[in-house]
Every structure is written in structure tokens, then in C-alpha cells.
N, C-alpha and C positions, 0 to 999 in steps of 0.2 A: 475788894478791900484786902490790904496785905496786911500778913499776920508776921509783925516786924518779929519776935521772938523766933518765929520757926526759919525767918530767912536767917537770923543772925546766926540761929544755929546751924545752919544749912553753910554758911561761910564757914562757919568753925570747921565743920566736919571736913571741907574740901581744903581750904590750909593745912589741915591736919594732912589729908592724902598727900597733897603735895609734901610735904615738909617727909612724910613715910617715901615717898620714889625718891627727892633731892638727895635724904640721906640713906637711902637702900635700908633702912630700918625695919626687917623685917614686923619687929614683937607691934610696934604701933601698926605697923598696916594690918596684923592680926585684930587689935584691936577696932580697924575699922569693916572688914571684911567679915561675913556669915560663915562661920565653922563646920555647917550640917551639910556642905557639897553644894548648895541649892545657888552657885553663884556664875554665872559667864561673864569673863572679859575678855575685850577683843581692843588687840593692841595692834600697832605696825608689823611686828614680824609672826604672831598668830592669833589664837583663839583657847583660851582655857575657861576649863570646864569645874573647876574647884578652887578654893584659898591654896591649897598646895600646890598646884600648879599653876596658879598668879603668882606666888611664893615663890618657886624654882621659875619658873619660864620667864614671867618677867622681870621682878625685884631682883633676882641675882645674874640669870644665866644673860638677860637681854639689858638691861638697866645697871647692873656694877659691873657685868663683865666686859659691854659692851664701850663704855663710855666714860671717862674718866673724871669727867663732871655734869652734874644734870641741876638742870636751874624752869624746873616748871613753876612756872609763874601761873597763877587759872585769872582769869581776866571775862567780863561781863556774864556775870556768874546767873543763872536764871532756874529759877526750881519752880515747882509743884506737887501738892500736897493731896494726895488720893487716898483720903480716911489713914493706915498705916503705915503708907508708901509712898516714898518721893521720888519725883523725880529729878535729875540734876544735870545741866549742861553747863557749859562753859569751852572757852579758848584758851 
């Protein structure tokens, strides 16, 4: 059974990401992002190991420096929900 509230919020959260890279908006993708280190993303050009350098590596150095418009769209959005922790995919 799907828990329509958690998916809605689960959309929310990932418009929000996007709309954070589209506009290289650092403060909101702070707000979506864990502040105590405990975070890895792995992009096209590497691998970070904190908010501060998703912050620098990707949102500025690889993402505004790179490209002079960014139009991520996330499309067939699919989550799960493990007691505190979701997980999140999409295209």
C-alpha cells in the first residue's frame, strides 16, 4: 500500500533539488543536504564526501561553472521508506 503523503513529500523534496542545481542555489540545497559530514554524492565528474564539497565540487565549480544553463527535469520518480530513511531514484 502507498503512503500517498510520504510520496508527495518525497516529489516535494526532489523539485526542491532540482530547482537547488537549476538555479546553483546554494542556501536551499543547504537546506536539503545533512550538515554533520555523514553525506556522499557521486556525480559525472567525481565523488564528494560532505555538504561542502557537493557545495564547491558540484553546485559551483562543476554545475555554474561548467554550464551556462541547467534544466534537470527528475521524471518517474520512485522512493522507499525504511522506518527514518528513504530512498530516492529517478531520471
Amino acid at each position: 500500500m502507498e503512503n500517498t503523503t510520504f510520496t508527495q513529500a518525497m516529489e516535494t523534496f526532489v523539485q526542491t533539488y532540482a530547482r537547488s542545481v537549476n538555479t546553483c542555489h546554494i542556501d536551499l540545497a543547504k537546506s536539503l543536504w545533512k550538515q554533520d559530514g555523514a553525506v556522499s554524492f557521486i556525480h559525472p565528474l567525481g565523488y564528494e564526501h560532505s555538504f561542502a564539497e557537493v557545495a564547491q565540487h558540484f553546485y559551483l565549480d562543476t554545475m555554474d561553472v561548467l554550464f551556462s544553463k541547467r534544466e534537470l527535469i527528475p521524471k518517474h520518480l520512485r522512493c522507499a521508506q525504511y522506518g527514518d530513511t528513504a530512498v530516492l531514484e529517478f531520471e
